[in-house]
Structures are given as structure tokens and as C-alpha cells.
N, CA and C of each residue as an Amber inpcrd file, in Angstrom:
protein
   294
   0.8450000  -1.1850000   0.0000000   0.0000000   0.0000000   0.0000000
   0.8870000   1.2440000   0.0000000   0.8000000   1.8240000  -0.8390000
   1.5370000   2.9920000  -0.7300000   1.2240000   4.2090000   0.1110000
   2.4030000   5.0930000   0.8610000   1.5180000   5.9500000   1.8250000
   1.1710000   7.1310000   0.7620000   0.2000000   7.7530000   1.8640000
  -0.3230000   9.7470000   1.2010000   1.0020000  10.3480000   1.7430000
   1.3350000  11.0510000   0.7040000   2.5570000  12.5250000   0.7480000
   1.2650000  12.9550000   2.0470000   3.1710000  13.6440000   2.9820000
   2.0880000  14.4040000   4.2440000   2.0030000  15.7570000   3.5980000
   1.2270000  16.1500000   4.5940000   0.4560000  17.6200000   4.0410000
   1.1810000  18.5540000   5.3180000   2.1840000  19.3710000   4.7290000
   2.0380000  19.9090000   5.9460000   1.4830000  21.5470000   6.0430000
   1.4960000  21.7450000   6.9760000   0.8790000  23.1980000   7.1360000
   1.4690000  24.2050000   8.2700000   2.5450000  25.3860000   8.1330000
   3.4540000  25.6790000   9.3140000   2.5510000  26.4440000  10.0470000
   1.4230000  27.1330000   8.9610000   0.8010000  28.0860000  10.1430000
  -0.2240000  27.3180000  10.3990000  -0.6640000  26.4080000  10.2630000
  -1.4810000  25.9840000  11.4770000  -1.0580000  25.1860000  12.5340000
   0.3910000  24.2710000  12.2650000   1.1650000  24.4960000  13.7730000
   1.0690000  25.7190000  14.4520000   1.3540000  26.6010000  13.7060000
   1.6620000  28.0090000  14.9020000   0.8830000  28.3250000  15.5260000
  -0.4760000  28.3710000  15.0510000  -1.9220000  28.1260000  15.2600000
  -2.3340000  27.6340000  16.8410000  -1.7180000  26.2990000  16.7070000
  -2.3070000  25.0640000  17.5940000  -0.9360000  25.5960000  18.9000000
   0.0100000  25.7480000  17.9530000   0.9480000  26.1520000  19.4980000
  -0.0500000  27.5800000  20.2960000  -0.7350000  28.1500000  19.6710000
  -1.0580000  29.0820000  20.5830000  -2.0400000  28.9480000  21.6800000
  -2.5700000  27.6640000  21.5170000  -3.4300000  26.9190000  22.5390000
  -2.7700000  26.2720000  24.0190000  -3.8090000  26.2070000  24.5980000
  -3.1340000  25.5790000  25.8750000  -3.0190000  23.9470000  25.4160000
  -2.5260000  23.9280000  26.2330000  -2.5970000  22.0170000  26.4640000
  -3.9710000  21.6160000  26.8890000  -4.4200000  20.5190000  25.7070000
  -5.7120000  20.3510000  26.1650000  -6.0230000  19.2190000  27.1740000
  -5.0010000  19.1020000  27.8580000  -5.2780000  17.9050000  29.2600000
  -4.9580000  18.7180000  30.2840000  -4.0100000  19.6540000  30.6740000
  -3.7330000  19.9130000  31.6500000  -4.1910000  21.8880000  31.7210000
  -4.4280000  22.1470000  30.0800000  -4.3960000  24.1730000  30.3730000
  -3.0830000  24.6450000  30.4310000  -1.7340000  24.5870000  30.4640000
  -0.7320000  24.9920000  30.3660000  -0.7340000  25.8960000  29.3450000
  -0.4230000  27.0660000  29.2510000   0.0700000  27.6960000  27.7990000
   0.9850000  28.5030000  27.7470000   2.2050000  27.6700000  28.6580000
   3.3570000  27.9780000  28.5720000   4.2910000  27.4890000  27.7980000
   3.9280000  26.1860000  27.8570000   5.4610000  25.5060000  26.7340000
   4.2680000  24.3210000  25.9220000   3.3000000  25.0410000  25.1070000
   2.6930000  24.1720000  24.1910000   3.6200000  23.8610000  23.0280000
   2.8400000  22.3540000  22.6750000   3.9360000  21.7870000  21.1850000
   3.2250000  21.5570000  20.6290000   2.9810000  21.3390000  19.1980000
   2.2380000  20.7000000  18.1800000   2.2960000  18.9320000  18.1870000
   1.2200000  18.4660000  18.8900000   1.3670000  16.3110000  19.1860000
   0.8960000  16.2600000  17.7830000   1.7530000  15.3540000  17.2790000
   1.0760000  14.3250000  15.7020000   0.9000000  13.0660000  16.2620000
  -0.7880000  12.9290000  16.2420000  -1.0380000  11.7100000  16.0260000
  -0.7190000  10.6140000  15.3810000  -0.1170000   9.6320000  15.8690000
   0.5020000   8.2590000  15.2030000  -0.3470000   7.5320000  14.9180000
  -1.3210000   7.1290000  15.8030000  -2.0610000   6.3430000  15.4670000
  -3.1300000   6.5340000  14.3030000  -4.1720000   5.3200000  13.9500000
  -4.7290000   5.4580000  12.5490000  -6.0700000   5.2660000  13.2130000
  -6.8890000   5.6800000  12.4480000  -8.7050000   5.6470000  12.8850000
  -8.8520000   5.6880000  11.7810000 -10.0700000   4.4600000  10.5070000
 -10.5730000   4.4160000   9.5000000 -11.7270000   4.5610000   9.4560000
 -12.8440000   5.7500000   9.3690000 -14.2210000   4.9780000   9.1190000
 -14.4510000   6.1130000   9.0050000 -15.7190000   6.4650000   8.4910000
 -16.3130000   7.8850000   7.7420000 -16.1200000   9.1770000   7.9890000
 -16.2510000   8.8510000   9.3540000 -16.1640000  10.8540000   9.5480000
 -14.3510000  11.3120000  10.3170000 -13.6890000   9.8490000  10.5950000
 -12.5230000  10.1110000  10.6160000 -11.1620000   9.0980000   9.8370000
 -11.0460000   9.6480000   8.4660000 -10.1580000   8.7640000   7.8980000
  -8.7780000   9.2110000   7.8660000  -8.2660000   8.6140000   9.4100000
  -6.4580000   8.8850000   9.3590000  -5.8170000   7.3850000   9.7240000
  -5.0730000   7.2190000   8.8220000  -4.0390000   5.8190000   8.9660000
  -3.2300000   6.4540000   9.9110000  -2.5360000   5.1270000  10.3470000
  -1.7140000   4.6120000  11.3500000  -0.3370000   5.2660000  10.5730000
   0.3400000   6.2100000  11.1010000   2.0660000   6.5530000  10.6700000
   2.6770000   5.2430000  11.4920000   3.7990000   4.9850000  10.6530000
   5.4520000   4.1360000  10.8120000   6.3650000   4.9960000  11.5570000
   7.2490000   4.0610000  12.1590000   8.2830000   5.2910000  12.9700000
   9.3740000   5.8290000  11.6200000   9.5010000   6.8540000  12.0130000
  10.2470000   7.4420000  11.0750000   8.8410000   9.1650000  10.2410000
   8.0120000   8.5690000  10.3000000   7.0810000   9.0660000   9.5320000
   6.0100000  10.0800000  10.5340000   5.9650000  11.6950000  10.4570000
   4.5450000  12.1940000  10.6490000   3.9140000  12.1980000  10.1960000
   2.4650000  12.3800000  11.2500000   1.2340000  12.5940000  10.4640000
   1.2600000  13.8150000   9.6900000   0.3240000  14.5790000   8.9540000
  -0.1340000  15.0490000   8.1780000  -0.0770000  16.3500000   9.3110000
  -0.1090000  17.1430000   9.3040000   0.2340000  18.7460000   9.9850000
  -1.9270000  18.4310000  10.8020000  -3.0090000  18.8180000   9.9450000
  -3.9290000  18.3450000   9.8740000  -5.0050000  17.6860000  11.2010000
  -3.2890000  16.5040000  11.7600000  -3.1520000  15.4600000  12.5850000
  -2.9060000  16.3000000  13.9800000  -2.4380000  17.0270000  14.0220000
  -1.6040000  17.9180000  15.5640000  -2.4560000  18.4260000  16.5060000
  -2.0680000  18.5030000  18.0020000  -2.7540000  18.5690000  18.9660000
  -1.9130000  19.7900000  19.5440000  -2.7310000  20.4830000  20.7590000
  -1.9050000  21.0070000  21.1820000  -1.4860000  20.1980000  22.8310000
  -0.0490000  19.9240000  23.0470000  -0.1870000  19.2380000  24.2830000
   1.3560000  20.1590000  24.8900000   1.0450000  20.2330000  26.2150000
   2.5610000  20.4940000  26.9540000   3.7810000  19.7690000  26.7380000
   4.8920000  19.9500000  27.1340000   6.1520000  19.2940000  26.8590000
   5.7100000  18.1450000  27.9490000   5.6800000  18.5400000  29.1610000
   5.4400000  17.0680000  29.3440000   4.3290000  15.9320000  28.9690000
   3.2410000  16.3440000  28.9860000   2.1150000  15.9680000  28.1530000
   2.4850000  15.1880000  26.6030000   3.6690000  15.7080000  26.1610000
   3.9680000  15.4300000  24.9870000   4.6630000  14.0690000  24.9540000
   5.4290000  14.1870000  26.0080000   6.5990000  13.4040000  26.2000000
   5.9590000  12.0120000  26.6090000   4.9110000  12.1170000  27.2570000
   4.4680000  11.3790000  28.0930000   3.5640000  10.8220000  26.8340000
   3.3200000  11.3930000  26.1120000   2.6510000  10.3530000  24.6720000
   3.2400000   9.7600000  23.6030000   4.4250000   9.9320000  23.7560000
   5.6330000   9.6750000  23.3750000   5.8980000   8.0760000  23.8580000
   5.3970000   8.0120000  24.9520000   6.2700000   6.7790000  25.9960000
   5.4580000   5.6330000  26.4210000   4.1120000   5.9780000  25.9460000
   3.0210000   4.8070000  25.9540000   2.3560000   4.3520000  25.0620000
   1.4390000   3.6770000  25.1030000   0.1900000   3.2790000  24.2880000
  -0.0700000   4.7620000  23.7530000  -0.6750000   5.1400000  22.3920000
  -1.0770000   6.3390000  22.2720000  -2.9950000   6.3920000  22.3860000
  -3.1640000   5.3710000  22.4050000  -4.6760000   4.9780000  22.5940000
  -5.1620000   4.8630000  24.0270000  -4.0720000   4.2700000  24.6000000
  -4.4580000   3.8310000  26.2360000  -3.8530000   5.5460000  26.6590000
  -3.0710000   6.3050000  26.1000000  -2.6980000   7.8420000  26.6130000
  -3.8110000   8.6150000  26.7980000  -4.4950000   8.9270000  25.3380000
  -5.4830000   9.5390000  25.5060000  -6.9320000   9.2940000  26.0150000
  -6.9550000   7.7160000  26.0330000  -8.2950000   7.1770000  26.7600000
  -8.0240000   7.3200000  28.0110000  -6.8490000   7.8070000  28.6890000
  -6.5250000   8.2740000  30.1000000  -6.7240000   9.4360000  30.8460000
  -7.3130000  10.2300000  29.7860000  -7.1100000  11.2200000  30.0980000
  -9.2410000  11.6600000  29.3830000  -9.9050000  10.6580000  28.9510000
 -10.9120000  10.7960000  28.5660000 -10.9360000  11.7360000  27.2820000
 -10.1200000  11.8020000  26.2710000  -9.9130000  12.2890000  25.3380000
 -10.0420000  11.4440000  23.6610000 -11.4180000  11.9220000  22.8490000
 -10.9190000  11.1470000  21.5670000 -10.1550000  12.4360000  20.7230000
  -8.8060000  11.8170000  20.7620000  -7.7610000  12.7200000  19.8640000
  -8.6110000  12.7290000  18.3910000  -8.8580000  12.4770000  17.6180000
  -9.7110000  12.5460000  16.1460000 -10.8010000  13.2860000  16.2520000
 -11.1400000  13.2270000  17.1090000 -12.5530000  14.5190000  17.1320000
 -12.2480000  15.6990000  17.2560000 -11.2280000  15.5580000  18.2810000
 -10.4220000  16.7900000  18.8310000 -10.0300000  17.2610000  17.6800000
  -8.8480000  16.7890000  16.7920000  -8.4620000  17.1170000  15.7400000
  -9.0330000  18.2960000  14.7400000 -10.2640000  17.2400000  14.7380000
 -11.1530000  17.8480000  13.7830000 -11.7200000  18.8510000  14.1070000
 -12.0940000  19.2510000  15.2770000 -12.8170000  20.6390000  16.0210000
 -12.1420000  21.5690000  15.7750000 -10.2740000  21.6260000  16.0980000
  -9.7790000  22.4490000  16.0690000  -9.3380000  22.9100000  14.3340000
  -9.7050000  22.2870000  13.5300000  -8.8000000  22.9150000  11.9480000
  -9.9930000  23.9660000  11.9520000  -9.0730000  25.5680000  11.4370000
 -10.6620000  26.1440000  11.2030000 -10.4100000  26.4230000   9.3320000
 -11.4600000  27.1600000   8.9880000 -11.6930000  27.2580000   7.7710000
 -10.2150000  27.7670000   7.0990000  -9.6740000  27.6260000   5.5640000
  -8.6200000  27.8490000   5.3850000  -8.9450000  29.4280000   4.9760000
């Protein structure tokens, strides 16, 4: 299967950095999180990235450095179901019109 060229987009990183962290409210040292993981089905179609590989700009959250780090170092499914968060909805709430 061949992958999709990522899409990226710098200003809407810059965008999402200007948000707090959406687990903890920090909006001191926000980062842009790319979702790794993949969700297939109608109203959210994002594949699973390989290491080596980001998601799509599209894909990004805003989370704290540690927040970040800390999704970095687990399950990324069992991370955000920890925190009562579906990252893909989220996603999607935050892109606004281009």
C-alpha cells in the first residue's frame, strides 16, 4: 500500500501552538502532538504513521512538553483514553476554515 505525501501546514502548527494544552491548560510551553495512530471509518479517515514518519500537519494537537513526552512513551490509545480524550474529534474541532 503505498503511503499519502504528508500535508504539511506551518501556520497551522503556529496556530495550535497558541493553545493551551488540552489535558492539563498549560500555555506555557505548548507543542504541536502528531497523532501516530490510525482511525478508519467515515467521519474520521487517518491511517496509522510508521516510525520514522509524521502525520499530516492536519493530525496535531496542542499538548505540553510534558504531556507530549508522556505520549511519546506509551500506548497512544491507552494515553489519551486516560485522560478521557478522543484525539480525532479533537483534531477535527480544532482545523478552522482555510
Amino acid at each position: 500500500m503505498q503511503r499519502d505525501p504528508r500535508q504539511r501546514d506551518e501556520r497551522y502548527l503556529a496556530y495550535i501552538r497558541t493553545l493551551p494544552c488540552c489535558i492539563c491548560g498549560d500555555n506555557t510551553s505548548t507543542e504541536a502532538a502528531h497523532l501516530r495512530v490510525g482511525l478508519i471509518s467515515a467521519s474520521t479517515p487517518k491511517r496509522a504513521t510508521g516510525m520514522g514518519e509524521k502525520s499530516s500537519d492536519k493530525w496535531a494537537l496542542p499538548l505540553c512538553s510534558r504531556h507530549h513526552r508522556e505520549q511519546h512513551r506509551m500506548n497512544e490509545l491507552e494515553f489519551w483514553a486516560s485522560y478521557g480524550i478522543n484525539p480525532f474529534e479533537l483534531a477535527i474541532s480544532l482545523r478552522r476554515p482555510a
